[in-house]
C-alpha angles and dihedrals in degrees: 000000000000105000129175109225100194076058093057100042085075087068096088097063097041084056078054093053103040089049080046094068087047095078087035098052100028093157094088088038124100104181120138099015136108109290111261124221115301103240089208084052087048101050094039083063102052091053085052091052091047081052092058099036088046106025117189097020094092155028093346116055131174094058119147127169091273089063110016081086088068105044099044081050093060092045085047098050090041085045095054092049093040102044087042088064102040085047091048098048094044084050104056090051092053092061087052109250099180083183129050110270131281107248082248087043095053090043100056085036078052094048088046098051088048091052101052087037085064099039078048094058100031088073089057093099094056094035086056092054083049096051089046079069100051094041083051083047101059092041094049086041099054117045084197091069112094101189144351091258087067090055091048095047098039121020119109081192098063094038088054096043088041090057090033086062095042099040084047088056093065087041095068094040082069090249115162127223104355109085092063094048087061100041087044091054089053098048091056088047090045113017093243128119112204110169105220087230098067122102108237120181129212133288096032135156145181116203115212089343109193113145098023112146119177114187127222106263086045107144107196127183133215129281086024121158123192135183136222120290096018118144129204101187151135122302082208148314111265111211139213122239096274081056101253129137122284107223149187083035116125102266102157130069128274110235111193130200120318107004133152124210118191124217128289087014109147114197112183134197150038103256087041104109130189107214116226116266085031122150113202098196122209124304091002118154102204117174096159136078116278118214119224122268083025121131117200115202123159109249107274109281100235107225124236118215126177134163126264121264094219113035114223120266112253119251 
């Protein structure tokens, strides 16, 4: 490598001045905090909890009933100590530590994080049942789909609802943090974008699936199918009187039982409700209530045709 090394020599003040920024925009800084979750920890995690939700579908092959004991008990064992400390760690930055942790302080934050890994875990066996339905879901809703194991091994839609549900779990057990690093990490691997606040029933499925975004305060149903590029999000943010952003308020629609929403729909609003039964056909922009039994189509684009002004040259 041909290097200059006056050039280099120059290396030593740009590290000043870029420690430098460090003190003077401390907002995008973390130094001399408690350590926050690991995001390697975090994602290493996620594929150990795929493995025991789906097991044989990944990295361990070759389980049968006689071994699969063994080797759910050791994830579940890794999972316990990892997810203690990440819970741990997300939840001493959330109460605002601005310096590292007393030894007292690490251990209750310890003892927390343990509490809400097992409550975590101790909720695998129902979620398993839950995710049977989606995975029933995806194979009754394409007729291009040939078996479950297909679903399980290709489509972006399970992968994102499996981390969804799991991400939505730690959610509700009040952890920081976490969950959207986990939903995050599977809207960059799938192309949808499922906050782990929504509230999403059984028996659902997203086809294709690229472009799907379903907002926090997102209430779905049971038996709901979405498309690719449909967007359940907010009409607008409201503000307070300093001009920030209201929030914990209902900004995102309401999708009863049995809906289906076509692709690129976009449905906004909080007070804005799908009534069951609904079908929300293709490129529709719905910020009102939907009775039940109602399909909402736009009006049949009427096509232009018209003959070339140069025919095409023969051959």
């Amino acid at each position: 490598m041909a290097t200059d090394v006056r050039l280099k020599e120059s290396l030593p003040l740009l590290t000043e001045r870029l420690v430098d920024t460090y003190a003077e925009v401390n907002s995008i800084s973390h130094l001399g905090h408690c350590p926050l979750p690991n995001y390697e920890a975090v994602i290493a995690a996620t594929e150990d909890l795929k493995e025991v939700l789906y097991p044989g579908y990944s990295r361990r092959d070759g389980l049968h009933l006689g071994n699969v004991t063994y080797h759910t008990g050791d994830l579940i064992d890794r999972l316990h100590d990892r997810l203690t400390v990440q819970i741990a760690r997300a939840a001493c930055h959330e109460a605002g530590k601005n310096v590292p942790c007393t030894p007292q302080q690490k251990a209750d934050f310890e003892a927390l994080g343990q509490a809400k890994a097992v409550a975590f875990l101790e909720q695998l066996p129902e979620l398993r049942h839950i995710l049977a339905l989606d995975v029933e879901a995806a194979y009754r809703g394409d007729p291009a789909c040939k078996s479950l194991d297909e679903v399980i091994f290709c489509y972006p839609g399970l992968e994102a609802v499996t981390v969804y549900r799991l991400a939505h779990l730690l959610n509700d057990l009040k952890v920081p943090l976490i969950p959207r690093m986990m939903t995050e990490w599977a809207h960059r691997r799938t192309g949808i974008d499922i906050h782990p606040g929504a509230e999403i029933g059984r028996h659902f499925f997203i086809d294709h699936g690229t472009g799907a975004v379903i907002g926090e305060t997102t209430e779905i149903g049971d038996h709901v199918k979405l498309y690719q590029g449909v967007t359940l999000g907010a009409l607008s943010f409201p503000t307070d009187e300093e001009g920030n952003l209201v929030r914990g308020q209902k900004r995102h629609p309401t999708i009863e039982d049995r809906v289906v929403i076509y692709a690129n729909a976009t449905i906004l609003g909080g007070e804005t409700v799908i009534g069951h039964d609904a079908v929300i056909g293709s490129s529709i922009w719905v910020t009102h209530s939907v009775p039940p039994h109602t399909v909402v189509t736009l009006e049949k684009p009427k096509l232009r045709m018209r003959e070339s002004a140069v025919a095409p040259e023969p051959g």
